[in-house]
N, C-alpha and C positions, 0 to 999 in steps of 0.2 A: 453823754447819753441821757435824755430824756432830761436835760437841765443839769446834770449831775458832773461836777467836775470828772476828771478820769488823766491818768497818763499811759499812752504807750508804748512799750510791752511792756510796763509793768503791773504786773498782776495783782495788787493788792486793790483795795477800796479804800477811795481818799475822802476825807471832807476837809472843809476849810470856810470859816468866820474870820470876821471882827466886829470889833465893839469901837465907841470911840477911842481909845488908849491899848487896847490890847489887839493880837491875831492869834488865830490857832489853825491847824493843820495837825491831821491826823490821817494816819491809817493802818489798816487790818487785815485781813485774811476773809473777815467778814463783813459781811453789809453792815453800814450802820450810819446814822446822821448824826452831828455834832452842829454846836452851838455856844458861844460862848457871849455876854451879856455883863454889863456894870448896870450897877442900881441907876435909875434913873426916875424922876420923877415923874416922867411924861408916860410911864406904865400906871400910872394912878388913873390917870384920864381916858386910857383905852383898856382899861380891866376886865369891862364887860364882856367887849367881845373877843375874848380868850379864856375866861376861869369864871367859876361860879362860887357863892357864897360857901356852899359846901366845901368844894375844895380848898379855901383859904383857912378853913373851920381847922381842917385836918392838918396843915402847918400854921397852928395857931400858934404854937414855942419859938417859929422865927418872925421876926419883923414881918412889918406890910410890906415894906421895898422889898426884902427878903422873898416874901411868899410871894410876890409878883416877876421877879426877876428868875426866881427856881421855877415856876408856872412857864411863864413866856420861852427860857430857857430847853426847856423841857420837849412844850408843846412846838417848839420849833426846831428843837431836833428831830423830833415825831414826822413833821411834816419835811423837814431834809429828808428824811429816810424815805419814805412812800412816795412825795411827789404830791397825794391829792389835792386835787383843789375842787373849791367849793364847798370845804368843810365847816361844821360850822361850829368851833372849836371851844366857844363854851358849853353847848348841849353834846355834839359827835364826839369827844372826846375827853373824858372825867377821869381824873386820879381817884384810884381805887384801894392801892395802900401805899404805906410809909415804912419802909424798913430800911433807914437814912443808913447809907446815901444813895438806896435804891429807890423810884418809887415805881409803880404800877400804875400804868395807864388803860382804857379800855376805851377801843375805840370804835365807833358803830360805823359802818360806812356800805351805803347800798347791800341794805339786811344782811350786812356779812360785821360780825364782831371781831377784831382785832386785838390782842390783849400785846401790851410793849413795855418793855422796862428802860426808864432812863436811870442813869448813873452821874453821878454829882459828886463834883468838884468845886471846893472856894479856894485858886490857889490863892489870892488876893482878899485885904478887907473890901466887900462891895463888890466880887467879881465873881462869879457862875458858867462853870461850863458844864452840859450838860452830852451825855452822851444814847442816843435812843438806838436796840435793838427791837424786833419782832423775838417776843417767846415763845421758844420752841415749845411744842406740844409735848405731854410728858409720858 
């Protein structure tokens, strides 16, 4: 449905990655995109367009591989979950805070604000999965 894996009848919501070495598979009760990532140095070369100076400021305490791989991570859980395209993912979509292994994302998308928490995981040295919900309004 709408690009999104699914099996039927069963009722949950699945995602599912890989990286080079690793796969994941997941599912819930609730919506949610998943993403799983190894350090790799070819996030050094397309940085820009995914995170911005700011946001790497704020995971200043881990690595650059670190901050780029939780970033990418992250923001591609984000976009598993929603689908959009056309986003333009270093300005539409900024980390907002850090409450490891949570962080807060906010995401502008056609005048409407989106606020989304990813969830973070290293089960691995060098590996990151990240898990992105919508937050619920409170």
């Amino acid at each position: 449905l709408n690009g999104k894996p699914y099996l039927e009848p069963f009722e949950k919501h699945i995602g599912i990655s890989h990286s080079k070495n690793f796969a994941l598979f997941a599912y819930s009760d609730s919506v949610f995109g998943c993403d799983i990532e190894e350090n790799d140095v070819r996030l050094l070369r397309v940085k820009n367009r995914f995170t911005s100076n700011r946001e790497l400021s704020i995971l200043a305490h881990f690595s650059p591989l670190d901050q780029l791989c939780i970033l990418w991570t992250s923001k591609e859980a984000i976009y598993k979950l929603l689908g959009f395209s056309g986003v333009n993912w270093n300005v539409d979509c900024q980390l907002t805070e850090v409450i490891f292994p949570r962080l807060k994302f906010k995401l502008t998308w056609r005048e409407k604000e989106i606020v989304l928490m990813c969830y973070l995981h290293k089960p691995f040295e060098n590996v990151w999965i990240s898990w992105a919900i919508i937050e619920e309004d409170e």
